[in-house]
PyMOL Python script that loads the backbone (N, CA, C, O; Angstrom):
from pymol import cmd

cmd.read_pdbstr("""\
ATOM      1  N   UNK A   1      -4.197 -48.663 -27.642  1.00  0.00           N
ATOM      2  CA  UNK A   1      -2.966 -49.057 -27.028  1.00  0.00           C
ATOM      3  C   UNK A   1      -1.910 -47.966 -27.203  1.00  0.00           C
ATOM      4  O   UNK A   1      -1.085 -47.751 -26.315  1.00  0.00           O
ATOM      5  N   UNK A   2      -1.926 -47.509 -27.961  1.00  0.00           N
ATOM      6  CA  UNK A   2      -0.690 -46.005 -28.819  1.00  0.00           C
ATOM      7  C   UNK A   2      -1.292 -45.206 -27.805  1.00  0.00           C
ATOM      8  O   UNK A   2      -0.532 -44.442 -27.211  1.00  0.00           O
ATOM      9  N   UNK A   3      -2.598 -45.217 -27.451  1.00  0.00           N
ATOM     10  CA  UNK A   3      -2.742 -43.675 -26.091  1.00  0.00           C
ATOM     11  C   UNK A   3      -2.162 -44.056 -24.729  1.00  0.00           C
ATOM     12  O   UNK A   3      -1.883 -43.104 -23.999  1.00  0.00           O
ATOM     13  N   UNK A   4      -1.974 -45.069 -24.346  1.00  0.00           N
ATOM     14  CA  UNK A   4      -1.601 -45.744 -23.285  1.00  0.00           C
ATOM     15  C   UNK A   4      -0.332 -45.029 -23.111  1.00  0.00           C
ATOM     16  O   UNK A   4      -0.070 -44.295 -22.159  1.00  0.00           O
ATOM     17  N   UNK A   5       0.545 -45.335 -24.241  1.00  0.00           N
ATOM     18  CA  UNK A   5       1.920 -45.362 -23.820  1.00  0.00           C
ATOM     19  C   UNK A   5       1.967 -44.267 -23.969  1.00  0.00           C
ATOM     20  O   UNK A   5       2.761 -43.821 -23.141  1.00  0.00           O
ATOM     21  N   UNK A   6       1.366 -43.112 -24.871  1.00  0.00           N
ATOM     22  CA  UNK A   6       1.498 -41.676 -24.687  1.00  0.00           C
ATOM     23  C   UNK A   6       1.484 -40.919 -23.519  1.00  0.00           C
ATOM     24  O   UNK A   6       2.124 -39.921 -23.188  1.00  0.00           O
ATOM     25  N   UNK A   7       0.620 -41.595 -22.947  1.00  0.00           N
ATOM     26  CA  UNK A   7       0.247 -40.664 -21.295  1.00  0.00           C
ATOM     27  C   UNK A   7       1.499 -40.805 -20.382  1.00  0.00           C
ATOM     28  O   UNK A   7       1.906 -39.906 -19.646  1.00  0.00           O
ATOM     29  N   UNK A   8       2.008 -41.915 -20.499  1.00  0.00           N
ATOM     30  CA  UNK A   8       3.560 -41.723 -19.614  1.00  0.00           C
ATOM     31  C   UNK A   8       4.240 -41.281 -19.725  1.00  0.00           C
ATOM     32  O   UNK A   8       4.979 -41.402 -20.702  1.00  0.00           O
ATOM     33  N   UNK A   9       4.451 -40.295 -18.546  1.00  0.00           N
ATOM     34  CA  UNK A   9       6.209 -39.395 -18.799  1.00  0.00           C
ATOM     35  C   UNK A   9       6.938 -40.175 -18.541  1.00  0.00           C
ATOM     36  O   UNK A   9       6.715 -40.891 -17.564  1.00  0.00           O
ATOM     37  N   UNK A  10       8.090 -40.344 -19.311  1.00  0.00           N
ATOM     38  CA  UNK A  10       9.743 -40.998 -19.293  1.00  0.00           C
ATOM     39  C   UNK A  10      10.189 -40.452 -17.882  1.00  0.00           C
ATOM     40  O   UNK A  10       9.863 -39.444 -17.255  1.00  0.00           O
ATOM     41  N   UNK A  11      11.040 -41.472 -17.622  1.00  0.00           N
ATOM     42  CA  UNK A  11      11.565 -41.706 -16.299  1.00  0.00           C
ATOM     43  C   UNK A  11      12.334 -40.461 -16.065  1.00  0.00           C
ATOM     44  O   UNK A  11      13.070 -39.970 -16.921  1.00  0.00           O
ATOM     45  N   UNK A  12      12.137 -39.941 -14.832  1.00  0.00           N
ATOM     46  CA  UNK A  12      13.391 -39.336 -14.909  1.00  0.00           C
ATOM     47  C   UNK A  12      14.857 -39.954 -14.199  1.00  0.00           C
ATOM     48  O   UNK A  12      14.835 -40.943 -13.467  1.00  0.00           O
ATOM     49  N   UNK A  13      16.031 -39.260 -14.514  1.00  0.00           N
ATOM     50  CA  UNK A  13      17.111 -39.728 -14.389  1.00  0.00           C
ATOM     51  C   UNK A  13      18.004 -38.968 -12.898  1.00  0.00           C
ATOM     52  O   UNK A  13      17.959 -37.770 -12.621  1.00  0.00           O
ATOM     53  N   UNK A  14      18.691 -39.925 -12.190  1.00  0.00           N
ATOM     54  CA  UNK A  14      18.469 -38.785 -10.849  1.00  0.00           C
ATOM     55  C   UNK A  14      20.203 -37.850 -11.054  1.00  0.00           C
ATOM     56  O   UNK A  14      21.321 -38.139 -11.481  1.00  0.00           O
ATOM     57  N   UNK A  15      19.917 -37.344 -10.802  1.00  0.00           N
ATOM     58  CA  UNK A  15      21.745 -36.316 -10.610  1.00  0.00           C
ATOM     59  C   UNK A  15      22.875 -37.412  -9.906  1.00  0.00           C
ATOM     60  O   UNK A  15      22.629 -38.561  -9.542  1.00  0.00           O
ATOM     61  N   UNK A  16      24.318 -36.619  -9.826  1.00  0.00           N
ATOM     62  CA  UNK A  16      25.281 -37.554  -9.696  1.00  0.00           C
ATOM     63  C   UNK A  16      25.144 -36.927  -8.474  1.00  0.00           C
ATOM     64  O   UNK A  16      24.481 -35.890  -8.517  1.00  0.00           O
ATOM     65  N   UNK A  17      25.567 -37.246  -7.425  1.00  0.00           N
ATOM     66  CA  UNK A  17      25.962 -36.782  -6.080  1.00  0.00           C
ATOM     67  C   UNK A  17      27.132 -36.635  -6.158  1.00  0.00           C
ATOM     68  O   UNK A  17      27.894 -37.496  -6.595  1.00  0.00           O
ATOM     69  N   UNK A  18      27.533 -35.315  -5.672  1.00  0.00           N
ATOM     70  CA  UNK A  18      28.754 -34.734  -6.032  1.00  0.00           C
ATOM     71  C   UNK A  18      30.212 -35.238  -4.739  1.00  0.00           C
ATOM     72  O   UNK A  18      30.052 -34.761  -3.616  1.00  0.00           O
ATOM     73  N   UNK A  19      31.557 -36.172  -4.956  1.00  0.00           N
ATOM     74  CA  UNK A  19      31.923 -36.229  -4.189  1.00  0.00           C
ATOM     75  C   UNK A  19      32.795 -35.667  -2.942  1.00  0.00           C
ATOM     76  O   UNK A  19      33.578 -34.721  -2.858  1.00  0.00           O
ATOM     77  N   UNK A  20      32.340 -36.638  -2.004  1.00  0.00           N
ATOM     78  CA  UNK A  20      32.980 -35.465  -1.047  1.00  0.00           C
ATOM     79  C   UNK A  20      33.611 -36.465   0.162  1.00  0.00           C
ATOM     80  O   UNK A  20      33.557 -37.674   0.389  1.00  0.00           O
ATOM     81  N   UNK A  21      34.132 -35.494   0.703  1.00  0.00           N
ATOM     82  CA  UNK A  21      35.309 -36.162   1.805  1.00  0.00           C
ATOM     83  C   UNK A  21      35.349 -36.629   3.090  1.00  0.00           C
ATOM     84  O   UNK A  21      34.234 -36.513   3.598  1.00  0.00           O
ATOM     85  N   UNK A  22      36.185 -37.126   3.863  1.00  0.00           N
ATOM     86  CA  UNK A  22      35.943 -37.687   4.839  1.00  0.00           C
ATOM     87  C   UNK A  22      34.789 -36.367   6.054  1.00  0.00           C
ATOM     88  O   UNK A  22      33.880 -36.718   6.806  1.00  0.00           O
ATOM     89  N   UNK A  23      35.240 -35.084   5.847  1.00  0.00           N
ATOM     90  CA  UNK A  23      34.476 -34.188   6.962  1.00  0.00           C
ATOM     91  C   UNK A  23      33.550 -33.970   6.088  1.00  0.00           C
ATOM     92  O   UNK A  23      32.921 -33.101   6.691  1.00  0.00           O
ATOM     93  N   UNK A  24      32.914 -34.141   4.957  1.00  0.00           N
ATOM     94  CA  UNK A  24      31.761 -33.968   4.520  1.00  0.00           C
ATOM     95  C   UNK A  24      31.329 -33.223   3.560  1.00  0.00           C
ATOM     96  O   UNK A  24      30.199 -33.145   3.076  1.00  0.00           O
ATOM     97  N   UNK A  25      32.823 -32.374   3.166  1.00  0.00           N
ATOM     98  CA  UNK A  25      33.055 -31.023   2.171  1.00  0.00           C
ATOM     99  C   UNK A  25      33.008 -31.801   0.934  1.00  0.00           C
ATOM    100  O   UNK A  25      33.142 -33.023   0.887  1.00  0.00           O
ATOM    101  N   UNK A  26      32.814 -31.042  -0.045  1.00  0.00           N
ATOM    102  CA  UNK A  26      32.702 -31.402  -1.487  1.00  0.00           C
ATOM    103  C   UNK A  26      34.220 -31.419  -1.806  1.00  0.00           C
ATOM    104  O   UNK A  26      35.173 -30.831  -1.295  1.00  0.00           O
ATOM    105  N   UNK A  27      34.118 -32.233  -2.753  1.00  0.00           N
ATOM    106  CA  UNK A  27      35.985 -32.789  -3.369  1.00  0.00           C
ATOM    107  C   UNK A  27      36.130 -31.584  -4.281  1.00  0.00           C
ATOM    108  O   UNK A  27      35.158 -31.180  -4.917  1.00  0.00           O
ATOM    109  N   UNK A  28      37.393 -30.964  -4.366  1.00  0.00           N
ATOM    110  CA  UNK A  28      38.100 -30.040  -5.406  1.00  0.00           C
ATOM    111  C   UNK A  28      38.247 -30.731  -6.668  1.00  0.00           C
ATOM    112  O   UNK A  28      38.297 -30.051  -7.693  1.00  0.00           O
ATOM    113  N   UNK A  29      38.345 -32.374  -6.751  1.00  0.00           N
ATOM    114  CA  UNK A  29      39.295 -33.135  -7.773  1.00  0.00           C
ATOM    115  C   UNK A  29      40.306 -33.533  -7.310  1.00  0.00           C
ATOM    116  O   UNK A  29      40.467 -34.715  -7.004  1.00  0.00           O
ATOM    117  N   UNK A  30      41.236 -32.576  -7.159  1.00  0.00           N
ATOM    118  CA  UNK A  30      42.720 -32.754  -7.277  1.00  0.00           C
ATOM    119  C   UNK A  30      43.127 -32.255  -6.041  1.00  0.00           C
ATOM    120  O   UNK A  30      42.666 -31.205  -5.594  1.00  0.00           O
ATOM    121  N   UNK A  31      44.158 -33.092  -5.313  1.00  0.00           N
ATOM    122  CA  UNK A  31      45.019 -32.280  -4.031  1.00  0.00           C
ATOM    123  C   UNK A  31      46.372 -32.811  -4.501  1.00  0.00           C
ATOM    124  O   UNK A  31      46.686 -33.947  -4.858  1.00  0.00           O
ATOM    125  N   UNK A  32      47.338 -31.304  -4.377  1.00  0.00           N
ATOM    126  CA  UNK A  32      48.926 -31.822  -4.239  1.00  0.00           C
ATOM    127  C   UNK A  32      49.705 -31.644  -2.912  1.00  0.00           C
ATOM    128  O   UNK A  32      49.753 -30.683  -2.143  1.00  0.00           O
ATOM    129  N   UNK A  33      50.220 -32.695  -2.881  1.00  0.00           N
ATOM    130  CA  UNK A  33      51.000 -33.109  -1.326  1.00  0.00           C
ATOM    131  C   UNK A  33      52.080 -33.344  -1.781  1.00  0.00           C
ATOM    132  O   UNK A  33      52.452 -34.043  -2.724  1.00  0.00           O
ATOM    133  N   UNK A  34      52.951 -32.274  -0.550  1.00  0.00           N
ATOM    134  CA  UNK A  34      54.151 -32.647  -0.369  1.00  0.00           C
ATOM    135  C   UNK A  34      55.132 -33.021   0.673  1.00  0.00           C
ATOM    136  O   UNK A  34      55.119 -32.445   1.761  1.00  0.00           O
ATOM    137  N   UNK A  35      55.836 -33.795   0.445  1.00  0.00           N
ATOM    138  CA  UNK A  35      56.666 -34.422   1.766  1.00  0.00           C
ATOM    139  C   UNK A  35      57.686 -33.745   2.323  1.00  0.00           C
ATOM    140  O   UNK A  35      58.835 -33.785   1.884  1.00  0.00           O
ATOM    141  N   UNK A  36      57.226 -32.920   3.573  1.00  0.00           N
ATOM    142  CA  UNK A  36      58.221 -32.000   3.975  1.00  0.00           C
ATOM    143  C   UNK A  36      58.837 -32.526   5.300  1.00  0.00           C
ATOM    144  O   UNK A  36      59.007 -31.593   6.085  1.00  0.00           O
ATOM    145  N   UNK A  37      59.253 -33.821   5.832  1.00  0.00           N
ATOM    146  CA  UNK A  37      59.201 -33.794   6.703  1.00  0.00           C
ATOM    147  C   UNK A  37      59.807 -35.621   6.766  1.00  0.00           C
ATOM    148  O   UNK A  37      58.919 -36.299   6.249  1.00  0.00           O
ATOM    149  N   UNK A  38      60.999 -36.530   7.230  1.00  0.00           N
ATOM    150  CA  UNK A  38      61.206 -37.135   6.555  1.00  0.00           C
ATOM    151  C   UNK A  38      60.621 -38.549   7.902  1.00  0.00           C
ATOM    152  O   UNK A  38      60.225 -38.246   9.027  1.00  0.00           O
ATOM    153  N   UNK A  39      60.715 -39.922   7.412  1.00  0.00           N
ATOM    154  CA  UNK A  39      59.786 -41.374   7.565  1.00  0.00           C
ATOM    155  C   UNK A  39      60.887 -41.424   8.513  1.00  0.00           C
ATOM    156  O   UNK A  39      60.503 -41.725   9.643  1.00  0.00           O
ATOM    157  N   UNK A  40      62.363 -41.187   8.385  1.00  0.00           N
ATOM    158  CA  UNK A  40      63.205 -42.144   9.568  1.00  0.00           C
ATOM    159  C   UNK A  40      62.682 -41.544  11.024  1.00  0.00           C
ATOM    160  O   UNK A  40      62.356 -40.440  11.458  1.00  0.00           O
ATOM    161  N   UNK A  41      62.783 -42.842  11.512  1.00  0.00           N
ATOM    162  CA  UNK A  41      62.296 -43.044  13.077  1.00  0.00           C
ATOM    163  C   UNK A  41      60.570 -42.704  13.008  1.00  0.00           C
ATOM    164  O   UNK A  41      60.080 -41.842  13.737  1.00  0.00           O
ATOM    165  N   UNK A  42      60.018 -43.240  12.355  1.00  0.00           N
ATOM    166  CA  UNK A  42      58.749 -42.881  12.217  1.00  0.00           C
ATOM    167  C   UNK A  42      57.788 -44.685  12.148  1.00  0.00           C
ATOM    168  O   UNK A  42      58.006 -45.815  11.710  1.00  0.00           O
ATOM    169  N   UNK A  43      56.727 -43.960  12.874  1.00  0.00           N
ATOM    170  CA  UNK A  43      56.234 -46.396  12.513  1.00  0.00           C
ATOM    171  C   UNK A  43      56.189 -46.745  11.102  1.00  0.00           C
ATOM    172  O   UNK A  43      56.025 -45.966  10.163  1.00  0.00           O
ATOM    173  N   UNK A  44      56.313 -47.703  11.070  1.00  0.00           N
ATOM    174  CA  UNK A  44      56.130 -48.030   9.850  1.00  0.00           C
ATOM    175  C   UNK A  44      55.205 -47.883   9.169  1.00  0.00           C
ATOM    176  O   UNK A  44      55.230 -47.362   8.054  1.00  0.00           O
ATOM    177  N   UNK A  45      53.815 -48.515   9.989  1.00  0.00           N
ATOM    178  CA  UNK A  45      52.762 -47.815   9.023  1.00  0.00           C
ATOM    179  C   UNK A  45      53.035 -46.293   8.135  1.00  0.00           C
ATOM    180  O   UNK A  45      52.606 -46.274   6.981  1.00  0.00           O
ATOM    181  N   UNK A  46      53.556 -45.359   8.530  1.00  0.00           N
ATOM    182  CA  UNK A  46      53.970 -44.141   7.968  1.00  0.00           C
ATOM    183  C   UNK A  46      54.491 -44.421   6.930  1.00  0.00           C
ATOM    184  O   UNK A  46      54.064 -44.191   5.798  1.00  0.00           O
ATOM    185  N   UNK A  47      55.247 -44.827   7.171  1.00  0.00           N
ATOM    186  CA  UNK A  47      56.379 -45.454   6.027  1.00  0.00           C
ATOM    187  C   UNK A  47      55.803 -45.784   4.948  1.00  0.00           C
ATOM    188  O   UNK A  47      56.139 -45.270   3.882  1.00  0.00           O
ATOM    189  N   UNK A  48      54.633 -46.889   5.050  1.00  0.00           N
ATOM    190  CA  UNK A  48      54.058 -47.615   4.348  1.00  0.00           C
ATOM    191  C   UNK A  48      53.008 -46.493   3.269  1.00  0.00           C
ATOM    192  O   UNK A  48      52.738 -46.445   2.068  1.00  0.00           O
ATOM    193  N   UNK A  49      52.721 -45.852   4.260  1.00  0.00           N
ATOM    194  CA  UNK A  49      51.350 -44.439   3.667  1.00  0.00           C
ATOM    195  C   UNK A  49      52.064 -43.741   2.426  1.00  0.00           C
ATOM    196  O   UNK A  49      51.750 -43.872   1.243  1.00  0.00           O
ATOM    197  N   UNK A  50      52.928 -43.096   2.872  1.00  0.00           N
ATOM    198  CA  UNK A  50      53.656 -42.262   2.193  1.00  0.00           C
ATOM    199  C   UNK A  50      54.194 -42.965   1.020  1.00  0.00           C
ATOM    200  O   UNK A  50      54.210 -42.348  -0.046  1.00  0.00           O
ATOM    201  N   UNK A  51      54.569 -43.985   1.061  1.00  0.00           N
ATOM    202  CA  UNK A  51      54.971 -45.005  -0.314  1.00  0.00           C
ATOM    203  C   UNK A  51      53.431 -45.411  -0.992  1.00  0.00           C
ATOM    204  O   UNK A  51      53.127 -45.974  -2.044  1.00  0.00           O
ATOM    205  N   UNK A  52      52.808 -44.975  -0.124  1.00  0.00           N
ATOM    206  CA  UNK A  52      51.359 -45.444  -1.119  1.00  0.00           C
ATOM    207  C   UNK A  52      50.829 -44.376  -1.716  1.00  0.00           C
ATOM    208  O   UNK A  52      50.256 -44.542  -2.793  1.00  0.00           O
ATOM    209  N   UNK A  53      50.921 -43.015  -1.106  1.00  0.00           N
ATOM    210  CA  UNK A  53      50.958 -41.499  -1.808  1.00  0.00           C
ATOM    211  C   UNK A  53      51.754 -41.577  -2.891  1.00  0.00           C
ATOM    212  O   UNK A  53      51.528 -40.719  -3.744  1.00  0.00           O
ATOM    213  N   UNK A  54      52.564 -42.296  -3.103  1.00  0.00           N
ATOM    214  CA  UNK A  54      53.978 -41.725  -4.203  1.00  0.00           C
ATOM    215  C   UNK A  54      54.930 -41.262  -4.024  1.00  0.00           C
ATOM    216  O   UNK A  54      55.734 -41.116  -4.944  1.00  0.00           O
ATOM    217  N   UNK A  55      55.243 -40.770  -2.475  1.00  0.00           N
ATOM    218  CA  UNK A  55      56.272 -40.309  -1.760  1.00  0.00           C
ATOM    219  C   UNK A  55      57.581 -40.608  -0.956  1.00  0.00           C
ATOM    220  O   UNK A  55      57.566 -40.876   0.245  1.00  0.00           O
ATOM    221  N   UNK A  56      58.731 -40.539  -1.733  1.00  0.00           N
ATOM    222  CA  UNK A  56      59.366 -41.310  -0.780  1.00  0.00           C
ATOM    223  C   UNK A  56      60.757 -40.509  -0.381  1.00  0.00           C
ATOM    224  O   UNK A  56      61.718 -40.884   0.291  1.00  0.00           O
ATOM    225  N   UNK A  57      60.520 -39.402  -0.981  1.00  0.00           N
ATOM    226  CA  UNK A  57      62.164 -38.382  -0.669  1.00  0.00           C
ATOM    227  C   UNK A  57      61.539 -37.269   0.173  1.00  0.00           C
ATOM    228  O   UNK A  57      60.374 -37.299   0.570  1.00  0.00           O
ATOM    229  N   UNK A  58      62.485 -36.203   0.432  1.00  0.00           N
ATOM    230  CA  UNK A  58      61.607 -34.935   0.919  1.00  0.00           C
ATOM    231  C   UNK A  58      61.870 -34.059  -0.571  1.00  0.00           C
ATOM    232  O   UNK A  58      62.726 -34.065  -1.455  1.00  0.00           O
ATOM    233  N   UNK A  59      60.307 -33.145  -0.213  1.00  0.00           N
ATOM    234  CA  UNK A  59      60.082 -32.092  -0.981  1.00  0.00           C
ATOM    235  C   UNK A  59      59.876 -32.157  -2.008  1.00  0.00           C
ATOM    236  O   UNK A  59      60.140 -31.268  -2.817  1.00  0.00           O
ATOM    237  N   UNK A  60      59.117 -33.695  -2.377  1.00  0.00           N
ATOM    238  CA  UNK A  60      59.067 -34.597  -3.472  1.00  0.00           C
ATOM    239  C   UNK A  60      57.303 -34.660  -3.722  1.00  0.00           C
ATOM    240  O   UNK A  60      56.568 -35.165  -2.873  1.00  0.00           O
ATOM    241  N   UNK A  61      56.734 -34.012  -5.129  1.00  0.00           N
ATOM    242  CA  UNK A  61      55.261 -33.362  -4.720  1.00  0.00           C
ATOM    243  C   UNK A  61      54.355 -34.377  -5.608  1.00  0.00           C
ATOM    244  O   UNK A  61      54.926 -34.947  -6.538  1.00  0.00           O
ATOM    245  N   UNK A  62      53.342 -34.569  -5.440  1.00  0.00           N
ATOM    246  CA  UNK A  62      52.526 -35.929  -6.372  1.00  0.00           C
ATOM    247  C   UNK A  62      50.984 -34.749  -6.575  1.00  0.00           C
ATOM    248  O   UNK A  62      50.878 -33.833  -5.760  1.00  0.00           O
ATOM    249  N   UNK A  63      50.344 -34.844  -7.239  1.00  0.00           N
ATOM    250  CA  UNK A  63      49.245 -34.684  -7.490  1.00  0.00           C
ATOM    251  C   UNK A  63      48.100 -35.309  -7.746  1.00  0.00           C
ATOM    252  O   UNK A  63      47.680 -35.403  -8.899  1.00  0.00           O
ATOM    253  N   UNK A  64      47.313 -35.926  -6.463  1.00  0.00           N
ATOM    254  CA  UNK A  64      46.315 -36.984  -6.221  1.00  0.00           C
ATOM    255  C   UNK A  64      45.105 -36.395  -6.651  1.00  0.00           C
ATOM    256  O   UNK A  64      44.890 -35.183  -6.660  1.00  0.00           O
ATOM    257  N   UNK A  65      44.033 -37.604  -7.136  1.00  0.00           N
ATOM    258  CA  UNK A  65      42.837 -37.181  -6.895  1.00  0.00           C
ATOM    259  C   UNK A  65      42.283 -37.385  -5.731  1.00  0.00           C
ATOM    260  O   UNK A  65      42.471 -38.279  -4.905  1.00  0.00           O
ATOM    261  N   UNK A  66      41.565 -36.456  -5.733  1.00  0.00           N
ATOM    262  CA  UNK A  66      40.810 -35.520  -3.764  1.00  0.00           C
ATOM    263  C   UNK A  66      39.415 -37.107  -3.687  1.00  0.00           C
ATOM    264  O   UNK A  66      38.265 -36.858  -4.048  1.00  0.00           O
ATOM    265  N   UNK A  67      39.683 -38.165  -3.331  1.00  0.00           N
ATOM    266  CA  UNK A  67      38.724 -39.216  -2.577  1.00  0.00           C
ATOM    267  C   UNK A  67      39.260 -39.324  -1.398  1.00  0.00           C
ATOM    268  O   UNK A  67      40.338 -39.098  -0.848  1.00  0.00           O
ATOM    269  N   UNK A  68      37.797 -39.898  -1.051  1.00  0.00           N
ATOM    270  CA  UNK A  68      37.831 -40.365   0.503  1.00  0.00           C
ATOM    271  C   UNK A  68      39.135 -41.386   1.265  1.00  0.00           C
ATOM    272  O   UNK A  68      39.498 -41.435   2.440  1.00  0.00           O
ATOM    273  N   UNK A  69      39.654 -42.182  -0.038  1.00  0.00           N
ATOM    274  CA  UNK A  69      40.804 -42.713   0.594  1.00  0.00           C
ATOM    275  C   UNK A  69      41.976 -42.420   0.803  1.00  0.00           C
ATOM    276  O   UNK A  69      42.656 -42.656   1.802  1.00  0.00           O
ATOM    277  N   UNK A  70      42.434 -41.520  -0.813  1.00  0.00           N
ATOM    278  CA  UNK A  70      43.438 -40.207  -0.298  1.00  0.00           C
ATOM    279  C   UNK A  70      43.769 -39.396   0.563  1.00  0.00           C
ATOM    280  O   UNK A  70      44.901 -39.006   0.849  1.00  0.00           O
ATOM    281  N   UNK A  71      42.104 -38.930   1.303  1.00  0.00           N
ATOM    282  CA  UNK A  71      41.542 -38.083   2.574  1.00  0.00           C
ATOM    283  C   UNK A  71      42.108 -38.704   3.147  1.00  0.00           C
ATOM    284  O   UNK A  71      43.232 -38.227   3.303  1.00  0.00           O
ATOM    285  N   UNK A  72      41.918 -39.996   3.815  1.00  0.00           N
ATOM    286  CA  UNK A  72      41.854 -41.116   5.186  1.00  0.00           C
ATOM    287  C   UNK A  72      43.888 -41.227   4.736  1.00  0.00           C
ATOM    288  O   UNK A  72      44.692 -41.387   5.655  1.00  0.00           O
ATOM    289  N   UNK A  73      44.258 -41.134   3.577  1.00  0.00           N
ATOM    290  CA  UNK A  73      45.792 -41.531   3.773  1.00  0.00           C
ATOM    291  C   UNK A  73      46.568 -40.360   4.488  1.00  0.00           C
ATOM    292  O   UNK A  73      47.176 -40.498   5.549  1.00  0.00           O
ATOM    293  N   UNK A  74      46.490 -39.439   3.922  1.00  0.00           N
ATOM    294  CA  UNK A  74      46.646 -38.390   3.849  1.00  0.00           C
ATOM    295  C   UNK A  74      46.307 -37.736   5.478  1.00  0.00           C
ATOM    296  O   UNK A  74      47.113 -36.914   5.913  1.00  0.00           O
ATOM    297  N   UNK A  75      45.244 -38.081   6.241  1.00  0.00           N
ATOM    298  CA  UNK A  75      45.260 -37.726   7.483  1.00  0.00           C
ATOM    299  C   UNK A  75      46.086 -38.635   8.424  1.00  0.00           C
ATOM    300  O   UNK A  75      45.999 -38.283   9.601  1.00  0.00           O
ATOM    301  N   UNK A  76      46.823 -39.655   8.211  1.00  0.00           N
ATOM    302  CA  UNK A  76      47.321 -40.666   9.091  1.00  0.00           C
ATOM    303  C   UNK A  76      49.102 -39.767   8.951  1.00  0.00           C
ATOM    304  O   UNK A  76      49.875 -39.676   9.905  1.00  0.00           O
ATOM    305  N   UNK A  77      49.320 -39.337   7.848  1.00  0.00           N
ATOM    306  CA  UNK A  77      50.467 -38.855   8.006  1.00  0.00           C
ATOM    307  C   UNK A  77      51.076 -36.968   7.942  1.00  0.00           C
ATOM    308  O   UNK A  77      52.183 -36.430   7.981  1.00  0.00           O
ATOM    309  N   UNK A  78      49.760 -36.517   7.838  1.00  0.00           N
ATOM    310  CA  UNK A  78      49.498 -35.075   7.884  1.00  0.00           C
ATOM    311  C   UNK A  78      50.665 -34.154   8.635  1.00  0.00           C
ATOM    312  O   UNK A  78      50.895 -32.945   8.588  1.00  0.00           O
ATOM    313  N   UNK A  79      51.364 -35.362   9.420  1.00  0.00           N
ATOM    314  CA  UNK A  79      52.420 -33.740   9.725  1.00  0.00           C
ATOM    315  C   UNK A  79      53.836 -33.912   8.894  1.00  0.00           C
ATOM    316  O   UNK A  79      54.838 -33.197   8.888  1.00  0.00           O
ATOM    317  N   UNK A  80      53.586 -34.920   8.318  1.00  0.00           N
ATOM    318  CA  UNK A  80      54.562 -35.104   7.626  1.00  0.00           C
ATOM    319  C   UNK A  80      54.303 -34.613   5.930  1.00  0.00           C
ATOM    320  O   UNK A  80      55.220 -34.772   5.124  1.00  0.00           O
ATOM    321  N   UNK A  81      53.119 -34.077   5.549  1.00  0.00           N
ATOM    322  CA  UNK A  81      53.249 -33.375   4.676  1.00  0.00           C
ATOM    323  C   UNK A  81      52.545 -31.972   4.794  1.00  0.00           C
ATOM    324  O   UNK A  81      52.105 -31.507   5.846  1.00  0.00           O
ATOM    325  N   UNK A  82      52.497 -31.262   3.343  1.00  0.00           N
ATOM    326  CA  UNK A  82      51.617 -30.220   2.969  1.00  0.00           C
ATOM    327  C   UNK A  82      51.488 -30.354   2.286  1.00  0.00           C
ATOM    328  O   UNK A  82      52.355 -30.561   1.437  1.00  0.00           O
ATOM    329  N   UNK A  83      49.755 -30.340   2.030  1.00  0.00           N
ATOM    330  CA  UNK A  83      48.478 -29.997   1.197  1.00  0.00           C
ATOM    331  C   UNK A  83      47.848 -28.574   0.493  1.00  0.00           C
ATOM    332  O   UNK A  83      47.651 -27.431   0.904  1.00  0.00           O
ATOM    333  N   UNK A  84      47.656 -29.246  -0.725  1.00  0.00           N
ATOM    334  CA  UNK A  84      47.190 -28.028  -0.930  1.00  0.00           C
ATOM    335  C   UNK A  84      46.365 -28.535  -2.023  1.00  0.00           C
ATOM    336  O   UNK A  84      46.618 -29.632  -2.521  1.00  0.00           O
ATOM    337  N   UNK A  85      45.289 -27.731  -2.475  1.00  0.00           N
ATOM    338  CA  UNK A  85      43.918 -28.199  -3.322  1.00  0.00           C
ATOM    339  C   UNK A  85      44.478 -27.461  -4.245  1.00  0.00           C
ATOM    340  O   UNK A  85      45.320 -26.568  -4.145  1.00  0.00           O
ATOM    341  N   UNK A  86      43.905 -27.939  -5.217  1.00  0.00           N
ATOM    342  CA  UNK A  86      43.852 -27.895  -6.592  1.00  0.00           C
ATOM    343  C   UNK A  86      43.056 -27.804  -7.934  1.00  0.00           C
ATOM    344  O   UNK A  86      42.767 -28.996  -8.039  1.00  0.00           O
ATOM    345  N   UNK A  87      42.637 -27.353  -8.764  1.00  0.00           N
ATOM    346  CA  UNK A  87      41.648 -27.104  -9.247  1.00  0.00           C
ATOM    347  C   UNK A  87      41.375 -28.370 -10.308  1.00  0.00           C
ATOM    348  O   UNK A  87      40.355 -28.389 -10.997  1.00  0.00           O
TER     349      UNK A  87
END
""", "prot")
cmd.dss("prot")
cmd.show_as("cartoon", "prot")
cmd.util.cbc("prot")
cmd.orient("prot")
């Protein structure tokens, strides 16, 4: 019975899949955005985004982690900020 269990190799364990973003690129971690560009006369949804970034003045900078939902926020109001990756 002791040779039995000898002959089996231990499982292997699979790798993390590394994350990545809405176009398919691998995540940096970290992106900082800033609000250059201001919500009045803008839809609300905007409004709403940018208060969910952390943003609510101009030129006012947050440092997010780089996920897919940050991605997806972050593209709904894109002209209203600048991005920039981060290490």
């Amino acid at each position: 019975m002791a040779e039995e269990n000898a002959a089996k190799p231990a499982p292997r364990k699979r790798a993390a899949k590394p994350a990545t973003t809405a176009t398919g690129k691998e995540a940096a971690g970290k992106v900082k955005v800033t609000q250059v560009a201001s919500p009045i006369g803008r839809e609300t949804y905007q409004r709403a985004t940018l208060k969910g970034l952390g943003l609510n003045k101009l030129r006012r900078s947050r440092v997010l982690e780089d996920t897919p939902a940050v991605r997806g926020m972050i593209e709904r109001v894109k002209h209203l900020l600048r991005v920039e990756a981060t290490g």
